[in-house]
C-alpha positions as CSV (number, residue, x, y, z in Angstrom):
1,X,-46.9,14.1,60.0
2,X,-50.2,15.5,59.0
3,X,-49.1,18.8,60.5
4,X,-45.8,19.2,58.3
5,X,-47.1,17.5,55.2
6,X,-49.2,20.9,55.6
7,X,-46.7,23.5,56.6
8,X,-45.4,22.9,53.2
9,X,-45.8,25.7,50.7
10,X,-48.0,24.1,47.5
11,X,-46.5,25.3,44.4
12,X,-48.3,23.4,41.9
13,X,-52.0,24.9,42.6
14,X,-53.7,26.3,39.2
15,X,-56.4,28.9,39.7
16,X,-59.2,28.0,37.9
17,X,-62.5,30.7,38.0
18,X,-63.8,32.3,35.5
19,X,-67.0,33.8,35.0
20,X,-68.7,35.4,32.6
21,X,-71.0,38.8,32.9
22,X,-72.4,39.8,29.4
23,X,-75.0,43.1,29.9
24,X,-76.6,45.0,26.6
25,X,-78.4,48.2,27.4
26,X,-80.9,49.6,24.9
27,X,-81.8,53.3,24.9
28,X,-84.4,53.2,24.5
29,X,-94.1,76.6,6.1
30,X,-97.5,78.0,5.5
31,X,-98.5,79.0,1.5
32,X,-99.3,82.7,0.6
33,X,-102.3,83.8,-1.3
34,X,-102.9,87.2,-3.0
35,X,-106.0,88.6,-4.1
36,X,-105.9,91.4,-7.0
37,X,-108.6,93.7,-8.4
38,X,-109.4,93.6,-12.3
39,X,-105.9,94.5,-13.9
40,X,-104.2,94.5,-17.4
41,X,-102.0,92.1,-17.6
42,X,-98.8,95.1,-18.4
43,X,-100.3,96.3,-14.9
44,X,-99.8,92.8,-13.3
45,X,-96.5,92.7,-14.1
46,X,-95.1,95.9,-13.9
47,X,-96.0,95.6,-10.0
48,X,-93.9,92.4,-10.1
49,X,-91.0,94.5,-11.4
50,X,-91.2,97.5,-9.0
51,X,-91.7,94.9,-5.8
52,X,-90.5,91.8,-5.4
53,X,-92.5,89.2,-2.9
54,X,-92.0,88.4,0.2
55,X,-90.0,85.5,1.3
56,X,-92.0,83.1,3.3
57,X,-89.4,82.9,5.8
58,X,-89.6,86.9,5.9
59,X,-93.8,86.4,7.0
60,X,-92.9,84.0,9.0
61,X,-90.2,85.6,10.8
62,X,-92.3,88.8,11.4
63,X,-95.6,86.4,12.6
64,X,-93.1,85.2,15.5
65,X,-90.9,88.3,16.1
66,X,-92.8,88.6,19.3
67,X,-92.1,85.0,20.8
68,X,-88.2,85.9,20.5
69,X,-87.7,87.3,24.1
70,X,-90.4,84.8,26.1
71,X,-88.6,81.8,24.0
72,X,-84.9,82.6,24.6
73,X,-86.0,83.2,28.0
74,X,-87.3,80.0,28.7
75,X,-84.7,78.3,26.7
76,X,-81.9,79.6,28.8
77,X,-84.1,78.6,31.9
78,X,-84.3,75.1,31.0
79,X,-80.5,75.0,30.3
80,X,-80.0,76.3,33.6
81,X,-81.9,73.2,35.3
82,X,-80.5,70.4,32.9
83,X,-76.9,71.6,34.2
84,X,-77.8,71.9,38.0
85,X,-76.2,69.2,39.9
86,X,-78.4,67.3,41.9
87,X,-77.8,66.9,45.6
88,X,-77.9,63.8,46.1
89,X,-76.3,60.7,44.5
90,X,-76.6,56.6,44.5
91,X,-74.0,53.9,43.3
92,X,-73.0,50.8,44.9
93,X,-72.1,47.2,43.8
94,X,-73.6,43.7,43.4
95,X,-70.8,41.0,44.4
96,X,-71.1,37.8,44.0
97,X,-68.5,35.2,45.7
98,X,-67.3,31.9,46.3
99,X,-64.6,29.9,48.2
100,X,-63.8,26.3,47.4
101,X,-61.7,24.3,50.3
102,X,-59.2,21.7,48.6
103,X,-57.1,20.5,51.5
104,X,-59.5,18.9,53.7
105,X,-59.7,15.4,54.6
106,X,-63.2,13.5,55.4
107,X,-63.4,14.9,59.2
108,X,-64.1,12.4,62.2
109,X,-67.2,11.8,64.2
110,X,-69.7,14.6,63.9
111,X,-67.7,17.3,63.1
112,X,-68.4,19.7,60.1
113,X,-67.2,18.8,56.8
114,X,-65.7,21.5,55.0
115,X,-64.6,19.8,51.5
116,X,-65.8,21.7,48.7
117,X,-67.7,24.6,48.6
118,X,-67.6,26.8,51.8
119,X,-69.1,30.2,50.7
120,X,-71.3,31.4,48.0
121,X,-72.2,34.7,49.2
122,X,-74.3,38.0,47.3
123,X,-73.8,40.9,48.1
124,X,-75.5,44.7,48.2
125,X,-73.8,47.4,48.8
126,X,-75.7,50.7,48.4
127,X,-73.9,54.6,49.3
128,X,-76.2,57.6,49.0
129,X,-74.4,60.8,49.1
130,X,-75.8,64.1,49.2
131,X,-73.3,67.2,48.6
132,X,-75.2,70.9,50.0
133,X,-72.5,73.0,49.6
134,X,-68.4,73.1,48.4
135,X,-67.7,72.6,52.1
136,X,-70.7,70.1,53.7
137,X,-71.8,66.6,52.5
138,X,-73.1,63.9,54.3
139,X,-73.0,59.6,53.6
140,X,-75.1,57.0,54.0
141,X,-74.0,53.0,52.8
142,X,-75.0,50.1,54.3
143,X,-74.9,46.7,53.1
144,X,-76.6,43.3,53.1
145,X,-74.9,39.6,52.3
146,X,-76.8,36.1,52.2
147,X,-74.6,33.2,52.0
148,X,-76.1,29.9,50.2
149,X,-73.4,27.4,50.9
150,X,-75.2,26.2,54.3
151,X,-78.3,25.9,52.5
152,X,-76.6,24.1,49.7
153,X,-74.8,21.6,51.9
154,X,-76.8,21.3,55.1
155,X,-77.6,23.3,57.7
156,X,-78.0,20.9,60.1
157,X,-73.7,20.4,59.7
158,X,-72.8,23.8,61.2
159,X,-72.7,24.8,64.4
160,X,-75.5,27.2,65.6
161,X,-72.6,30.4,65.9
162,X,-71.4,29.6,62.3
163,X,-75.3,30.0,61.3
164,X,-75.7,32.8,63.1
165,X,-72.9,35.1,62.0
166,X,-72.0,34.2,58.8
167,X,-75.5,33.0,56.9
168,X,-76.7,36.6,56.9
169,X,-75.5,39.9,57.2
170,X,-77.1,43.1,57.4
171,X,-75.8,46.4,58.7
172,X,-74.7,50.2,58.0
173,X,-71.1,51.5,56.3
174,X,-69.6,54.3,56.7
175,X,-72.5,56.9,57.3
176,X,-71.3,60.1,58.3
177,X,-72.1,64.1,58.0
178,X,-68.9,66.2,57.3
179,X,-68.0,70.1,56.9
180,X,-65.8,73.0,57.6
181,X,-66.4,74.8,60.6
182,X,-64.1,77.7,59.7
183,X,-61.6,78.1,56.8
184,X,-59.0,76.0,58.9
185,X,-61.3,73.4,61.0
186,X,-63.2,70.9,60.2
187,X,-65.5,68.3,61.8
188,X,-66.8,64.8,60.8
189,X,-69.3,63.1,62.5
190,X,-70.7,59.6,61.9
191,X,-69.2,55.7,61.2
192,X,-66.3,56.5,59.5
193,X,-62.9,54.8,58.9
194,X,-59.5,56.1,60.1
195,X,-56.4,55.3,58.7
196,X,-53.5,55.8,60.9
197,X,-49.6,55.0,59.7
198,X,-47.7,54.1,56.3
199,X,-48.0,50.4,56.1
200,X,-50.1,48.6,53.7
201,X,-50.2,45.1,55.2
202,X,-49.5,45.6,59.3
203,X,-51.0,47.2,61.7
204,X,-49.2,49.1,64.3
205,X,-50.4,52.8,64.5
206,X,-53.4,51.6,62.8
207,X,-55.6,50.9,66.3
208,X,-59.4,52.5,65.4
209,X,-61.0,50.5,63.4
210,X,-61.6,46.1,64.0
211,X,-61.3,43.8,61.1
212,X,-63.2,41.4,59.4
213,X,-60.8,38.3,60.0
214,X,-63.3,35.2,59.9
215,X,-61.8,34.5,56.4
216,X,-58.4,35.7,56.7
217,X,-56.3,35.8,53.8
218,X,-58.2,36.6,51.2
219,X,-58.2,40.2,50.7
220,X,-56.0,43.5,52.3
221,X,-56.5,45.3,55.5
222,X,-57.9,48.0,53.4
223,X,-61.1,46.2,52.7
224,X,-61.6,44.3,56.2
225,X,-62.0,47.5,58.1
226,X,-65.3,48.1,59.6
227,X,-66.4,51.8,60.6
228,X,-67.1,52.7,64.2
229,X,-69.2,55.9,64.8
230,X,-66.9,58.9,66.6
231,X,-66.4,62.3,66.5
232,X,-63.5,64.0,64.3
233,X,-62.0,67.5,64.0
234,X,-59.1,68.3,62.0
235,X,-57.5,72.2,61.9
236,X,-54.9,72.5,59.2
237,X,-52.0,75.1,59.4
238,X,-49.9,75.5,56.5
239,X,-48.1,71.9,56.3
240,X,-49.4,70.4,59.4
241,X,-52.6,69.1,60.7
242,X,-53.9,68.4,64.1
243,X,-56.3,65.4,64.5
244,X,-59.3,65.3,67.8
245,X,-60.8,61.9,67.9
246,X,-63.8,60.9,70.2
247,X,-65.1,57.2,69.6
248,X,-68.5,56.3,70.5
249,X,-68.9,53.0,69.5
250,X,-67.0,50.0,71.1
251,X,-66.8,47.8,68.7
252,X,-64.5,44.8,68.1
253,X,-62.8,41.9,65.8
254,X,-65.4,39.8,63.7
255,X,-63.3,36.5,64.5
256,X,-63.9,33.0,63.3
257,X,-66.5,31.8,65.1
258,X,-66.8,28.4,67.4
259,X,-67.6,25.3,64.5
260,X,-66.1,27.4,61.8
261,X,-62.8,26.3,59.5
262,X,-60.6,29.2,60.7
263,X,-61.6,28.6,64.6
264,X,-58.9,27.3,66.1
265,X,-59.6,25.0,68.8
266,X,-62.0,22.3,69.3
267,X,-64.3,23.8,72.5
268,X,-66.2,27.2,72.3
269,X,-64.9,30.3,74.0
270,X,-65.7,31.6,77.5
271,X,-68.3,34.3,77.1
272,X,-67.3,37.6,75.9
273,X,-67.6,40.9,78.5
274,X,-68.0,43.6,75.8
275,X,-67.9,47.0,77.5
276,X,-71.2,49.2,76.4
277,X,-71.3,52.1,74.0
278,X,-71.6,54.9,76.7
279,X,-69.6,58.4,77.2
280,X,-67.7,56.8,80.3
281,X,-66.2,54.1,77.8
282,X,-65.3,56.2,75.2
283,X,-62.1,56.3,73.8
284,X,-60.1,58.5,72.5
285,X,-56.8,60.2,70.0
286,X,-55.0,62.7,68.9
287,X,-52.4,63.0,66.2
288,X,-49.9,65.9,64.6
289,X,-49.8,65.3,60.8
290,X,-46.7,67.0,58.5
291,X,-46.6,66.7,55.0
292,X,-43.5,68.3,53.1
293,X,-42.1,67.9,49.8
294,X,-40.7,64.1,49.2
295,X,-41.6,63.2,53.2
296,X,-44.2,63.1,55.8
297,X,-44.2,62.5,59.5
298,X,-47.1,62.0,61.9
299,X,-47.0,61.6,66.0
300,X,-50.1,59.9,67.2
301,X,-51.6,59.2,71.1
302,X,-54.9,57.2,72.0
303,X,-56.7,55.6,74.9
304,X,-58.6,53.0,73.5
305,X,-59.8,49.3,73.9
306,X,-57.6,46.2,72.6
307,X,-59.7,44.7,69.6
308,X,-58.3,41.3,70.6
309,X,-59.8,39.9,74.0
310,X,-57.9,38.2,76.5
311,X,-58.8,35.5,79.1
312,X,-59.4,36.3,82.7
313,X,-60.7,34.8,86.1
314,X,-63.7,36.1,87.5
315,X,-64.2,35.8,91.4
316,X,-66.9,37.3,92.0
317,X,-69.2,35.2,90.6
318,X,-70.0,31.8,92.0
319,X,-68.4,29.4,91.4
320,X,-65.6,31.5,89.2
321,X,-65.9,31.6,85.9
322,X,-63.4,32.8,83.3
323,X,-64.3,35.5,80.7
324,X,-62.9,36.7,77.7
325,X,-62.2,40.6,78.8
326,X,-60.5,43.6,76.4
327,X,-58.0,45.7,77.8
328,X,-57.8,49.1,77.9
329,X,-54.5,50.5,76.4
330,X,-52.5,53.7,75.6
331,X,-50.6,54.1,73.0
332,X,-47.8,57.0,71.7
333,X,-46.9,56.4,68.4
334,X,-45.0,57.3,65.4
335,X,-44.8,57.1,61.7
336,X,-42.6,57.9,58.8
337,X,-42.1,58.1,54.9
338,X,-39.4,59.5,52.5
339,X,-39.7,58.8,49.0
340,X,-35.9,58.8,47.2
341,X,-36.0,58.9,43.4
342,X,-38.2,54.8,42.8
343,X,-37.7,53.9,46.2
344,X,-40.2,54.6,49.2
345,X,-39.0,54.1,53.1
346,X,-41.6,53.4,55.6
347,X,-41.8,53.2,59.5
348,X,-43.6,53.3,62.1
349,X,-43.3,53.2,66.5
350,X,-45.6,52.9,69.3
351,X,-45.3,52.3,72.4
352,X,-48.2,50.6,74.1
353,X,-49.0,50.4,77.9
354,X,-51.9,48.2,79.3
355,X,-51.8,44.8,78.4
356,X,-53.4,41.5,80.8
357,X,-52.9,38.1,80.3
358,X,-54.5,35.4,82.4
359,X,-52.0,33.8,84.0
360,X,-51.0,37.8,85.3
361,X,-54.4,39.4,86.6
362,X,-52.8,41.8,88.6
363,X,-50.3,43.0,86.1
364,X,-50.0,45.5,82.9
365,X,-47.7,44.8,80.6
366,X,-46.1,47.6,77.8
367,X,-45.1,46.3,74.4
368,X,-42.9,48.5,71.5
369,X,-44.1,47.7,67.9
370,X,-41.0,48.6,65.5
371,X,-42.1,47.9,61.8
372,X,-39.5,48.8,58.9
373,X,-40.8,48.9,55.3
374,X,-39.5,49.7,51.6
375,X,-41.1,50.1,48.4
376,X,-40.2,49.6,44.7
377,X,-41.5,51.1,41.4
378,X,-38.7,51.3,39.4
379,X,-40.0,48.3,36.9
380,X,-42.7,49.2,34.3
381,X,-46.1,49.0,36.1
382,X,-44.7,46.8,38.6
383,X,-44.5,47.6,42.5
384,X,-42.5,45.5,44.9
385,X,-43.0,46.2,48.8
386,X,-41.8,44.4,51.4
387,X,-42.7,45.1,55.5
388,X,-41.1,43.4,58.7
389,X,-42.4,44.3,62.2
390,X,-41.5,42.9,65.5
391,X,-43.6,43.1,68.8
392,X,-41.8,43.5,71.7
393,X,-43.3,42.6,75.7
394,X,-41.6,44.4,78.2
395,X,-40.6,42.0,81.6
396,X,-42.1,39.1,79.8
397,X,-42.5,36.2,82.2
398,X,-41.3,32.3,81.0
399,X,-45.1,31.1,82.4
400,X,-47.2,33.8,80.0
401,X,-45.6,31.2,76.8
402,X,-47.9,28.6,78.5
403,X,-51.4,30.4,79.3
404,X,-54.0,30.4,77.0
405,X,-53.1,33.9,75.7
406,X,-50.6,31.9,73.7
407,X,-48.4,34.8,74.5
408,X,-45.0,35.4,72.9
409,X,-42.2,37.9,74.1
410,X,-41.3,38.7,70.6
411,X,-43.7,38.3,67.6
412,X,-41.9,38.6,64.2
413,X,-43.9,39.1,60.9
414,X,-42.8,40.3,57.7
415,X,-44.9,40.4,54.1
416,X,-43.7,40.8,50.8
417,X,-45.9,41.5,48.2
418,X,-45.4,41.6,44.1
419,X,-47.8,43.4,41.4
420,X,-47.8,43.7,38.1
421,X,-50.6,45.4,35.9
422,X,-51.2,43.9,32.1
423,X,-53.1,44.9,29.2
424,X,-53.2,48.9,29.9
425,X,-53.7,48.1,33.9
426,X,-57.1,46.2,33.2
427,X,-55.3,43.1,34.5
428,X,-53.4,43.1,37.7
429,X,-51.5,39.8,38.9
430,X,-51.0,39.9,42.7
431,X,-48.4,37.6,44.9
432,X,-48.5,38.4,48.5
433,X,-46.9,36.6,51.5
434,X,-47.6,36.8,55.3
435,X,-45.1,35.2,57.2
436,X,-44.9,34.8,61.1
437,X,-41.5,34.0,62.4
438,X,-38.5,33.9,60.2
439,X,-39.5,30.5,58.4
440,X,-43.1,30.6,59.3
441,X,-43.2,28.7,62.2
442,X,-45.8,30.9,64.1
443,X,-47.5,30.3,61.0
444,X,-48.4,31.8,57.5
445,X,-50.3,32.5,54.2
446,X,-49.9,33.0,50.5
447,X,-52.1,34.5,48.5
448,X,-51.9,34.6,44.8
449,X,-54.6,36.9,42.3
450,X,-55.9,38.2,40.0
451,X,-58.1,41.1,39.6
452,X,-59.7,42.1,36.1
453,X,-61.7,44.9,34.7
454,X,-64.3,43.1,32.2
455,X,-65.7,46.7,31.6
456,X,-65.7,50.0,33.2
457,X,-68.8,48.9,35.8
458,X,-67.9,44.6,36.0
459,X,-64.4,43.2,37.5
460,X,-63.5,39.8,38.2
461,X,-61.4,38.6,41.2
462,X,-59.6,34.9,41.3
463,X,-57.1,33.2,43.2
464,X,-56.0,30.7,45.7
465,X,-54.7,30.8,49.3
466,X,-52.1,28.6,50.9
467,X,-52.2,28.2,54.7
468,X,-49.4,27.0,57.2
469,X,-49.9,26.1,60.4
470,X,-48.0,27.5,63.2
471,X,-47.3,28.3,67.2
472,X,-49.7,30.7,67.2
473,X,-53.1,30.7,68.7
474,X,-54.6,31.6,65.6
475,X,-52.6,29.7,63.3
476,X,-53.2,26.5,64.6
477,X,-54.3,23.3,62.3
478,X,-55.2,25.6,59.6
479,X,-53.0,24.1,57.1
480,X,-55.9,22.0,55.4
481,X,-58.3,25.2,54.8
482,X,-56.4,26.2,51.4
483,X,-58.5,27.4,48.6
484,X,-59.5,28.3,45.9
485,X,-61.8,32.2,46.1
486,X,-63.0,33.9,43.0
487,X,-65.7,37.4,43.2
488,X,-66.6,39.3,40.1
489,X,-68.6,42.7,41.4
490,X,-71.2,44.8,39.1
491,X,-70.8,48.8,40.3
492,X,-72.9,51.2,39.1
């Protein structure tokens, strides 16, 4: 009962967070003497008549008719440096955010209590860019995050994983050195972020970088990405491009960890085998980009490892053991827009070899992604999109449904989202739904927001998030973490 009283989607939530960020910023002729002999006074001024004086100005102009040349010289100097760009340039952000759980009952026993306020985290971001020529510049960001709600509540409460990866966070962005080799071919070499395919809200050619999904919900794919270090080269010929992609780093998922209100079960995890960053582990893509007038294509290929572990038996250890392993896949893939007067189409394909589930050690599996997508701007600043994608297994056995990979032989999602800008696009109002299954029953979320430029440097985010439980491994009992989020971010 508990379990459908929360599948139910709450339409009567009001967002309430407002904040405040007032900032005031405070910027700070020489005389002439003559000297005259002994003269009548009809003397005197006949000389007056036949001459007239000398204008000050005149003496003075003469006095400093030899500074001209030095002075306009150094004057154009100085210009010169005041309008010389500087190599190198800092901005960043201060963020300041909270999340407040409303659906939560007193838990049982000793288990954490996550009523009220679940995050109050700060935020530094910090991106130094340095620009030494029209065709090389190099990054460096990094960030670092304190949360205060475990201080706040009690330590003691969470679970020593929650503590550990969520209290405090400090680590590099995208850092990265980038050029042209030659007029057609150019290389990029650092943590960066790739972007692969058309959607804005599912991932299906979109396999480099992991996400930050401890919190999911709250904000697009676009800001959960994290950067992986690699290798890119792109060479450009007329309308197409060809992509060369060499990852480094193997890096993965930041999932909810064991104790935390998003994990999903009640026991921690078997330990994780995560495979070293080393050349012999490296993985790797390639992609063929076209981009014409009113429609683009793209063909994509990469050998890479699945971001999403899966369970498996270990027998040579004593006695067994199971392990969470990641998979390493291939995938061929394509994607697709065409944009028809106010309408956009979307798709995207791939074809992906090299799945293992537990119950199956000694088998791959293939899967074919098919996502469909349109897009609406024909209303005054007002989009409307809506994606659907289903995830095919191919020679899906009946006994995968029941092993703990929670595996499904066809996974259906679809999102709709609705925006609308106000008051000259400084307010933008935000509904977005994420929907598993046809009515939800693998589960879902629905996010509603609002984002709002205070000034040109302060913005304020609000909103709330509805969760439904669902068949799904992740969606499980998640339908009491709704809440209310709010963020308001200083940039400079």
């Amino acid at each position: 009962m508990k379990l459908e009283t929360g599948n139910l989607i709450r339409g009567n939530c009001t967002i309430a967070a407002f904040f405040v960020l007032f900032m005031v910023f405070i910027l700070l002729l020489p005389g002439q003497t003559f000297a005259v002999e002994d003269e009548t006074l009809d003397e005197i001024i006949s000389d007056f008549d036949d001459k007239k004086p000398e204008k000050p100005d005149d003496i003075l102009q003469d006095v400093l008719e030899g500074f001209d040349d030095d002075t306009k010289e150094a004057e154009s100097e100085l210009v010169r440096d005041e309008l010389k760009p500087s190599v190198f340039s800092l901005n960043g952000d201060v963020e300041l955010g909270a999340s407040y759980n409303f659906a939560h009952d007193k838990p049982e026993g000793n288990k954490t209590d996550w009523r009220g306020l679940s995050r109050l985290s700060t935020e530094l971001n910090l991106e130094l860019n340095a620009k030494f020529s029209s065709s090389w510049q190099a990054q460096i960001s990094g960030k670092g995050a304190y949360d205060s709600a475990y201080s706040i509540k009690d330590r003691d409460e969470f679970t020593d994983e929650v503590i550990d990866n969520y209290e405090k966070e400090l680590e590099f962005g995208e850092t990265y050195i980038q050029g042209s080799l030659t007029k057609s071919l150019d290389i990029k070499v650092g943590r960066q972020i790739v972007v692969w395919g058309k959607s804005d809200n599912i991932r299906v050619t979109d396999i480099f970088n992991p996400l930050d999904i401890r919190e999911p919900g709250l904000t697009d794919i676009e800001d959960l990405r994290l950067p992986v270090a690699m290798s890119r080269f792109d060479y450009y010929i007329g309308d197409w491009s060809m992509t060369g992609i060499v990852i480094h780093e193997i890096r993965f998922n930041k999932s909810p960890e064991y104790g935390s209100d998003f994990y999903p079960g009640s026991s921690p995890l078997p330990l994780e085998d995560k495979p070293d960053s080393c050349r012999k582990n490296s993985e790797y893509a390639a992609a063929i980009n076209g981009i014409f007038s009113g429609w683009d294509i793209a063909f994509y290929w990469a050998d890479y490892y699945n971001d999403m572990p899966h369970m498996k038996l270990v027998t040579t250890s004593l006695p067994p053991q199971t392990r969470l392993k990641h998979a390493r896949l291939k995938m061929l893939g394509t994607a697709f827009n065409a944009a028809v007067g106010n309408w956009l189409f979307k798709t995207e394909i791939a074809y992906i070899d090299g799945f293992e589930f537990f119950y199956s050690p000694d088998k791959d599996y293939s899967r074919i992604d098919v996502l469909a997508g349109i897009e609406y701007s024909g209303f005054n600043d007002t989009l409307v999109s809506i994606e659907a994608v289903n995830r095919h297994i191919n020679g899906f056995d009946d006994t995968l449904e029941s092993s703990p990979d929670n595996a499904q032989e066809d996974e259906f999602q679809w999102v709709a989202r609705l925006t609308r800008n106000f008051l000259n696009e400084t307010l933008t109002l935000t509904l977005l739904t994420s929907t598993y299954g046809i009515n939800g029953q693998d589960g879902a979320f629905q996010r509603f927001s609002m984002a709002y430029d205070i000034s040109d440097s302060v913005q304020l985010n609000a909103g709330v998030v509805l969760y439904q439980s669902g068949n799904l491994a992740r969606y499980k009992n998640l339908s009491d973490n709704d809440r209310l989020f709010c963020k308001i971010k200083y940039s400079f």
